[in-house]
ZAMARGU-4260 file (C-alpha; in steps of 0.2 Angstrom, whole numbers, plus 5000, padded with zeros to 4 digits):
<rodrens>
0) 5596/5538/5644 | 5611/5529/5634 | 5611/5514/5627 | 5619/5497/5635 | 5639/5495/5631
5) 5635/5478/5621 | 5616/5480/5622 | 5616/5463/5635 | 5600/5459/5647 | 5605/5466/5665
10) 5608/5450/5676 | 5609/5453/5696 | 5619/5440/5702 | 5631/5440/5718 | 5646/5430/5716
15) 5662/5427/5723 | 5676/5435/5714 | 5693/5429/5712 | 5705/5442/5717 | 5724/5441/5706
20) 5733/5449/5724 | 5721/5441/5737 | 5717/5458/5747 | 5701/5464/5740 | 5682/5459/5745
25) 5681/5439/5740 | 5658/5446/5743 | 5660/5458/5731 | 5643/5461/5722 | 5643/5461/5703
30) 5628/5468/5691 | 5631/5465/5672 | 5643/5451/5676 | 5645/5430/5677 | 5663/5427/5679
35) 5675/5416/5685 | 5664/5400/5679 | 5663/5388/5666 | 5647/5395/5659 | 5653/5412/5659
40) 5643/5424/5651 | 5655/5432/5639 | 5647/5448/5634 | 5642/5449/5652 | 5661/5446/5657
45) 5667/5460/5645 | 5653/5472/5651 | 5660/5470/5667 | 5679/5472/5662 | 5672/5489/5653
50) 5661/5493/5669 | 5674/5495/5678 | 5680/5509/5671 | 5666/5516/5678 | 5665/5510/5694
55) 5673/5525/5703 | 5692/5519/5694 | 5692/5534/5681 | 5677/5545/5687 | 5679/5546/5707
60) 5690/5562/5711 | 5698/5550/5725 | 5704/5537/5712 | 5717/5538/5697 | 5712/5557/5696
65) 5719/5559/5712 | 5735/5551/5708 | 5737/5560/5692 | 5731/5576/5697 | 5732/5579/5715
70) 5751/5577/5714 | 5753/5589/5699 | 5752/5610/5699 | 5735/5608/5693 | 5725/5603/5706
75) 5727/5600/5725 | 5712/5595/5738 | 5718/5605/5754 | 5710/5602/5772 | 5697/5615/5774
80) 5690/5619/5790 | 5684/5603/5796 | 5681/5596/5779 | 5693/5586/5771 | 5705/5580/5783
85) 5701/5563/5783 | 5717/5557/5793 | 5729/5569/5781 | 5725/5557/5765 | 5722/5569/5753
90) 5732/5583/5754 | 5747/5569/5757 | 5745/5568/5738 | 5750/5586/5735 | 5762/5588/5750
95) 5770/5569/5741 | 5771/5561/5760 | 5761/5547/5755 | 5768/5530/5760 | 5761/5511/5756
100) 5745/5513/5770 | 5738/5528/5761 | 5719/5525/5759 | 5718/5534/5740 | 5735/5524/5735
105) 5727/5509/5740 | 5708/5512/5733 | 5717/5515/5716 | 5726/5501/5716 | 5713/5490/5721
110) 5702/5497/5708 | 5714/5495/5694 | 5719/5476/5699 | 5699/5473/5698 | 5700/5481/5681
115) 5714/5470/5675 | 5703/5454/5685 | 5689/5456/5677 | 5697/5461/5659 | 5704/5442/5662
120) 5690/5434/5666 | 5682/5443/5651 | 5697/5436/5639 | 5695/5418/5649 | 5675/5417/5644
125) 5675/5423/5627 | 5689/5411/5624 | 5675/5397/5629 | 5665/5404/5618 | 5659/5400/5599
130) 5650/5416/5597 | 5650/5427/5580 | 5658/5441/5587 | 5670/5430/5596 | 5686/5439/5587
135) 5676/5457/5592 | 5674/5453/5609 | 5691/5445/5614 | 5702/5459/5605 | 5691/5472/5615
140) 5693/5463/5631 | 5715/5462/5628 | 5711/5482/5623 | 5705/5484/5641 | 5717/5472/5648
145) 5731/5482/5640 | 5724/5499/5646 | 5721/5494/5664 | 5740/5485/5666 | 5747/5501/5655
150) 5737/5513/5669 | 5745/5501/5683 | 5761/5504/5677 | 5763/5519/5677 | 5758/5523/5692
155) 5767/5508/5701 | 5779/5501/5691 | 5770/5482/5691 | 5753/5478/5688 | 5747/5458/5690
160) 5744/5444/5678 | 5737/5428/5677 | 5734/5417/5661 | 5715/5420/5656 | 5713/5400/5652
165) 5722/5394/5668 | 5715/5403/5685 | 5725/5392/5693 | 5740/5397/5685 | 5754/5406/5695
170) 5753/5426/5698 | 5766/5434/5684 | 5771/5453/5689 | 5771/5463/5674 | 5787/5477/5677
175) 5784/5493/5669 | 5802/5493/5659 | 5800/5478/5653 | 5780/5474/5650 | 5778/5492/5639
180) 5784/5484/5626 | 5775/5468/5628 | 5759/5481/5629 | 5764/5488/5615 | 5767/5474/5602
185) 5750/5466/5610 | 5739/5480/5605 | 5746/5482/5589 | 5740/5465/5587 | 5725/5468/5590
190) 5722/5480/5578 | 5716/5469/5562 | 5702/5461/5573 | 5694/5478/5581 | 5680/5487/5574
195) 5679/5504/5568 | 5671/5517/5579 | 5654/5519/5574 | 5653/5501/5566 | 5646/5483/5571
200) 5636/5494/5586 | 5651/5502/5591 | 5656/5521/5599 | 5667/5532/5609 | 5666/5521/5623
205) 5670/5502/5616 | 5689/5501/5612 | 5689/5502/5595 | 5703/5504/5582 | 5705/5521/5586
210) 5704/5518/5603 | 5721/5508/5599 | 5730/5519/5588 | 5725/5533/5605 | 5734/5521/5617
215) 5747/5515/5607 | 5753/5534/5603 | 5751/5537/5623 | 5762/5520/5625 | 5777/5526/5614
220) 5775/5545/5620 | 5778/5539/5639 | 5788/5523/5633 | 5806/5529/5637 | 5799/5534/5655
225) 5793/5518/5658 | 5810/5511/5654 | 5821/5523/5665 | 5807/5530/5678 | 5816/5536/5693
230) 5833/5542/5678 | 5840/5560/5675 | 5834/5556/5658 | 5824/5548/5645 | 5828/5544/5627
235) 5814/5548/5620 | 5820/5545/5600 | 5824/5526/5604 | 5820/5512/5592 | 5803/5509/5591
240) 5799/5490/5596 | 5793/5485/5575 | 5792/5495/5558 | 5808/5508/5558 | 5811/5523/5566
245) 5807/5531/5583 | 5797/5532/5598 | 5792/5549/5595 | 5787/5542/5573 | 5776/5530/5580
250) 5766/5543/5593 | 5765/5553/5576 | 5761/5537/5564 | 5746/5533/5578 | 5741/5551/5578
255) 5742/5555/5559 | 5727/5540/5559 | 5717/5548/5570 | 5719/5565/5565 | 5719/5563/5546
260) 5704/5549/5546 | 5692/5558/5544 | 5682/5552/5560 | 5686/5565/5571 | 5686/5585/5570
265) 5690/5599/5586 | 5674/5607/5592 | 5672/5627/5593 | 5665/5624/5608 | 5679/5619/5619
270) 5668/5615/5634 | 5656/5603/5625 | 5669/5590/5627 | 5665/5590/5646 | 5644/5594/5646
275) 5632/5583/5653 | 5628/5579/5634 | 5646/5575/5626 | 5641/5558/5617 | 5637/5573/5605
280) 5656/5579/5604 | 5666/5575/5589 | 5680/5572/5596 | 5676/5558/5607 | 5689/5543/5604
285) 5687/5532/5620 | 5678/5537/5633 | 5669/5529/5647 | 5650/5530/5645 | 5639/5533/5660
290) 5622/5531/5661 | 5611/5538/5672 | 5597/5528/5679 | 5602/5513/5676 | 5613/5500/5688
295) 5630/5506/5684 | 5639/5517/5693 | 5642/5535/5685 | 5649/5550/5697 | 5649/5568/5696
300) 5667/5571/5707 | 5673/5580/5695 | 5662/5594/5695 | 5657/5595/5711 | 5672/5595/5722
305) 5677/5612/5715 | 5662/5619/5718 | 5657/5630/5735 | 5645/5623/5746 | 5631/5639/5741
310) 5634/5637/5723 | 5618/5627/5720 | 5615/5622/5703 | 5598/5618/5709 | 5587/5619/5725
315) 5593/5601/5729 | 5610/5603/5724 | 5626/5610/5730 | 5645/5607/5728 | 5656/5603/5742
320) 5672/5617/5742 | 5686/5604/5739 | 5698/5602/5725 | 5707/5619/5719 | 5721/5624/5705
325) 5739/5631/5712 | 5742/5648/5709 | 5759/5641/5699 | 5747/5633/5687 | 5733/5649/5687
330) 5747/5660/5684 | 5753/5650/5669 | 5739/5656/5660 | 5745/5675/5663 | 5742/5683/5645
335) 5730/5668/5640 | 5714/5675/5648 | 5705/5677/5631 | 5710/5658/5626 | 5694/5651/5624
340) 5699/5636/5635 | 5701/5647/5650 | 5682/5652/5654 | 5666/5652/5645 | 5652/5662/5651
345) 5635/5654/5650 | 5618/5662/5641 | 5601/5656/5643 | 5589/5654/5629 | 5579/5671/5629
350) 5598/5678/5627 | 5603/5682/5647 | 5619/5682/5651 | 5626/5675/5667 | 5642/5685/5672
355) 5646/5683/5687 | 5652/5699/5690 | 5639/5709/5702 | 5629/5714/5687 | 5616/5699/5687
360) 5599/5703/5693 | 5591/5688/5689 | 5590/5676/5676 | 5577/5664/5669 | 5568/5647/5677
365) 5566/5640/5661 | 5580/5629/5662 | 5572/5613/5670 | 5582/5598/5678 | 5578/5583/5675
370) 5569/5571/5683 | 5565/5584/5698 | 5558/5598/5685 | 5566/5613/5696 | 5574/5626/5691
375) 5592/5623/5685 | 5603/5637/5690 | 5618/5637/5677 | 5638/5642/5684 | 5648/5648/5670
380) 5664/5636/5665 | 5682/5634/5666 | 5693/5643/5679 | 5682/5652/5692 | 5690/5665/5702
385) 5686/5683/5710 | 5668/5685/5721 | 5655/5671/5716 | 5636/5676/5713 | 5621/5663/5711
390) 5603/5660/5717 | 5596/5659/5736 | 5588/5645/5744 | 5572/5651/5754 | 5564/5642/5770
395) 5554/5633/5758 | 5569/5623/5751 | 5568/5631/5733 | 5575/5647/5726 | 5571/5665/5729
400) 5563/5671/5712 | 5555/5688/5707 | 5537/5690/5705 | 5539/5686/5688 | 5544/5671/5690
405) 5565/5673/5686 | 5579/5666/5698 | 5586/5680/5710 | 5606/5683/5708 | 5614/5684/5726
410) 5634/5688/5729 | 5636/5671/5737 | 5645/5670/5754 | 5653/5652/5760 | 5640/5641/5767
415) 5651/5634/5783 | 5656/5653/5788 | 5642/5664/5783 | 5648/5682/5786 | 5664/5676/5773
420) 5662/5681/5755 | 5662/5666/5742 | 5679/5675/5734 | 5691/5662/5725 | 5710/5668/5728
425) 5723/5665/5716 | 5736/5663/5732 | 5731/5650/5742 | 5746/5657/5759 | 5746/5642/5769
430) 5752/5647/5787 | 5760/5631/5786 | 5768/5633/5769 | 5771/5614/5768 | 5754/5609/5776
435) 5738/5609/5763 | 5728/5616/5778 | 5718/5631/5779 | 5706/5635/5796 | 5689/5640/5794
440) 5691/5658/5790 | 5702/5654/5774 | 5691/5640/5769 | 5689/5651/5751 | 5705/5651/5744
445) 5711/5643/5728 | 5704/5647/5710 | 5691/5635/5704 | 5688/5624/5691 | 5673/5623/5682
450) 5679/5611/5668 | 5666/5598/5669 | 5648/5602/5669 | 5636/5598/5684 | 5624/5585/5682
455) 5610/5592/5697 | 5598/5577/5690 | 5602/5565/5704 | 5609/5572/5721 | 5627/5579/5723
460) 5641/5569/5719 | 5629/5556/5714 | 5625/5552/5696 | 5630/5560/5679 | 5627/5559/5661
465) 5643/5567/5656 | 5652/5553/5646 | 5671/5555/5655 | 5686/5557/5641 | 5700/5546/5641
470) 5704/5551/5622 | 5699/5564/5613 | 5706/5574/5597 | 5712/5588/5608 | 5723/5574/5615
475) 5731/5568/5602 | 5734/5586/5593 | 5744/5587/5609 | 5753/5570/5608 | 5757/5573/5591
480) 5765/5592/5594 | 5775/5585/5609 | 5782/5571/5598 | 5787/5584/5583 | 5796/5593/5595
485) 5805/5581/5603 | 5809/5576/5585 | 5817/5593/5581 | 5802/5597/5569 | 5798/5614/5580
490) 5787/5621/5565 | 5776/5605/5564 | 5772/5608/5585 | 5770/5624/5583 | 5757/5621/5570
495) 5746/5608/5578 | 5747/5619/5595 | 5739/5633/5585 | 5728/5620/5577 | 5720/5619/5593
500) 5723/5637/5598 | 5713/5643/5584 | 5699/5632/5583 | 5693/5635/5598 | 5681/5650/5600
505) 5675/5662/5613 | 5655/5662/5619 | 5645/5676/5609 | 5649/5689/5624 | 5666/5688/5617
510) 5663/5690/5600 | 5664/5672/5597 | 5684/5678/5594 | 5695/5660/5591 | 5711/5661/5600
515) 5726/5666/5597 | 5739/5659/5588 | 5758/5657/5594 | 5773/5666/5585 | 5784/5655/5591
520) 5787/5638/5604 | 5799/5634/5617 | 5797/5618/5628 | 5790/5627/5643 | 5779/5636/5631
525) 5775/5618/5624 | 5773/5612/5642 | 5761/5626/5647 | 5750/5623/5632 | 5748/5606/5638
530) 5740/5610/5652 | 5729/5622/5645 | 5721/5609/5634 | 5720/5595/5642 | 5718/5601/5663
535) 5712/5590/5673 | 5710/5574/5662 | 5722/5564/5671 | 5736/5568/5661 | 5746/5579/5669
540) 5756/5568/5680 | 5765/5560/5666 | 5768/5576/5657 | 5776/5585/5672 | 5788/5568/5675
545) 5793/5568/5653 | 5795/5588/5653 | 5805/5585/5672 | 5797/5595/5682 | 5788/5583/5693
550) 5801/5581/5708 | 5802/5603/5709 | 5796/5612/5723 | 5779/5620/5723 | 5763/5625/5733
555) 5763/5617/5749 | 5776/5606/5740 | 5795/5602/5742 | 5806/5596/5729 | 5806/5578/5730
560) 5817/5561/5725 | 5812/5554/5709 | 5808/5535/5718 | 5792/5547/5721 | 5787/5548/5702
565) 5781/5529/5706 | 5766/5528/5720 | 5770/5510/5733 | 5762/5494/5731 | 5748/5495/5745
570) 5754/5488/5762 | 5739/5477/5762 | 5744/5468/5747 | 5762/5465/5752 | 5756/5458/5766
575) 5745/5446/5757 | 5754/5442/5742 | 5773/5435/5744 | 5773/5439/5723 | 5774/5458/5726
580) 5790/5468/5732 | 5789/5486/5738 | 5794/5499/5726 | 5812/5508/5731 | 5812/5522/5742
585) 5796/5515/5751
</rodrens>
């Protein structure tokens, strides 16, 4: 189990919290947490504002996730069957007829304003404090603060903001082309008073200084969007706020710190960046720690909801035959098959292979999960497609195995329609082309991701050990190549998208081959490499909206205006709060 954020005594308290916008739970229950009064607890407070982060905001598949992935060509949750509809809400994220009453729209915004609450009530308490890590603790907590209103933002243009010292003080709403360069200046303030990752008890998942020097560059990368969001264009190559030169200099000051540091170095292994065990990863440069039994919330979204219903890791687990990639975004990797990022087969200790192919017999039992101690039944990773093969639950509730003891590999039919082979499509052929809606029979459709690893310790979408990434290496190698080419400097991109071409390798069935450099890089070539490092970690939205191709037409998708590059400020909180305005177009 992992350790405690700031190694703090678990307090159960229930307490009434002060909401910024007035429309969430005023019962809520906090664990880890004492805030809103004058004996605070600070370190509780800012474990709080870092539990947050947690608490469904960045792990759920129905939270940011969703807003950052569900309207991109990377992912899409279509209505399956009988699964899924839930009053159209999810599939409204990719067909982008969302309006201010959607449910995920409103979930996420609620979530993030109780980030940037409790962030604020973090600052507010260590303020009252006399403690010796008084400078540590309130630089972290305006880190957080800044990452939550920078997240906010983005999504809707305005994020809340109260003066931590004064809870009585009016609400101030922060506007997106105008508070990026307050963020901005704030956190490079904060800079002289962080720790180093890995010093005064410090890691991957307190906001270090390179935590900082990750945001900032994401900050200036997206700046000129932020400033001109719904505009025909964006100067990216404008002023920086302080210190000479550019937008795109800063992203590649910020990322020249983190890449030439010294702290940080790309794994072979691309995958190991999303295992159950990636505290182990070097590349890790904020993350958000979860922790399984213990009383914070940790999720496995974002590997189950791609997998089928009979894929069972284990005889107490399955997936739930959700979330899917586009074929536009499959078909990207046309030619890129033996990149290692695209799939990685997975071999067992005494040396079996599982291949997924219809050759698989059986493989061992030795694999044990944890906590239960049955067999763990391990999917290969990355971009699943074709017929699916995998183990067979008996009467008995556990797996069919040979008389010598080894898992039996079955070709897996779906589990709602048991006559219709488990065989993931490319083409997903809507018979409504712009409704996300597939009966019964085409339940099936849409390649798989297998990115993230399946935590089977602890029920289905339940618990998981995988630390989630918010920054890692592979991030800013890619940060940095999109700033050089914006900059002119075509040989410098080219080079660090090879950087990560190259170090990654194939599994042993492969050869362990590295991949393959480019000979040469164009910006739709620069766009697609994008998505092939860094799929499904929230960071697509914003590069589809810089490299313009958010408001085109696509799977189950029209072409849109640009008001929608910007989600609506809930109903609910217009409603309740005279300070909020709706966002144009809604």
């Amino acid at each position: 189990m992992k350790s405690k954020f700031l190694n703090i005594n678990t307090i159960f308290l229930s307490i009434a919290v002060m909401s910024l916008v007035g429309c969430t739970n005023l019962d809520e229950k906090v664990i880890d947490e004492v805030m809103g009064t004058e004996n605070a607890d600070p370190e509780a407070s800012l474990a709080a504002a870092y539990g947050q982060l947690g608490d469904g905001t960045f792990v759920d598949h129905g939270s940011v996730f969703a807003l950052q992935e569900y309207s991109t060509d990377e992912a899409l949750l279509a209505t399956r069957g009988s699964d899924w509809g839930d009053g159209g809400k999810w599939r409204a994220m990719h067909e982008f007829t969302w309006d201010a009453n959607n449910d995920v729209v409103k979930t996420t915004w609620n979530q993030l304003n109780s980030g940037i609450t409790k962030s604020i009530f973090a600052i507010g308490s260590i303020n009252k404090s006399n403690g010796n890590n008084k400078a540590l603790f309130l630089a972290e907590a305006k880190g957080l603060l800044a990452f939550y209103t920078y997240t906010t933002i983005d999504l809707y243009g305005q994020a809340p903001y109260r003066n931590p010292d004064n809870l009585n003080a009016p609400i101030v709403i922060r506007r997106a082309d105008t508070t990026i360069d307050e963020l901005i200046t704030e956190v490079e303030g904060l800079i002289p008073n962080l720790a180093d990752i890995k010093t005064q008890n410090t890691h991957a998942g307190r906001f270090t200084k390179q935590a900082a020097y990750a945001l900032l560059a994401d900050m200036y990368l997206n700046r000129a969007v932020l400033k001109n969001k719904t505009g025909s264009n964006f100067n990216f190559k404008e002023q920086a706020i302080s210190g000479g030169g550019t937008d795109m200099d800063k992203v590649i000051k910020y990322s020249d710190m983190l890449i030439n540091g010294g702290l940080f170095s790309l794994e072979s292994n691309y995958f190991h960046n999303f295992d159950i065990n990636n505290d182990t990863s070097k590349e890790m440069i904020f993350t958000i720690v979860q922790k399984k039994n213990s009383n914070r919330n940790a999720d496995n979204d974002l590997a189950y909801m791609s997998m089928e219903r009979s894929q069972k890791p284990s005889p107490d687990n399955r997936g739930t035959n959700a979330s899917c990639v586009t074929p536009e975004f499959y078909y990207s990797w046309n030619g890129n098959h033996d990149d290692p990022r695209f799939q990685r087969t997975y071999q067992y200790e005494d040396g079996t292979w599982f291949r997924n192919d219809g050759t698989d017999v059986s493989v061992p039992s030795t694999s044990k999960v944890e906590g239960t101690g049955k067999p763990w039944f391990h999917f290969n990773r990355g971009l699943q497609v074709g017929q699916q093969y995998g183990p067979k639950i008996l009467s008995n509730g556990n797996f069919d195995l040979t008389p010598d003891g080894r898992i039996k590999v079955y070709k897996l039919f779906t589990e709602k329609n048991t006559t219709l082979a488990a065989d993931f499509t490319p083409e997903l052929n809507f018979d409504n082309p712009s409704e996300a809606v597939f009966t019964q029979a085409q339940i099936n459709r849409g390649v798989r991701n297998f990115k993230f690893e399946f935590d089977p310790g602890y029920g289905n979408n339940g618990t998981s050990g995988m630390d989630v990434p918010l920054y890692r290496l592979g991030t800013i190698y890619m940060m940095r190549a999109e700033a050089f080419f914006r900059n002119g400097n075509i040989s410098a991109a080219l080079s660090d998208v090879n950087k990560l071409r190259t170090s990654r390798t194939n599994d042993a069935l492969k050869g362990n081959a590295p991949g393959v450099a480019l000979a040469s890089l164009d910006a739709n070539t620069l766009f697609k490499e994008s998505g092939y490092e860094l799929y499904w970690e929230m960071y697509r939205r914003k590069a589809m909206i810089r490299f313009e191709k958010f408001d085109l037409p696509g799977t189950a998708k029209p072409a849109t205006q640009p008001y929608r590059r910007i989600f609506p400020i809930p109903q609910s909180t217009i409603d309740a709060s005279k300070d909020f305005s709706q966002n144009p177009g809604y």
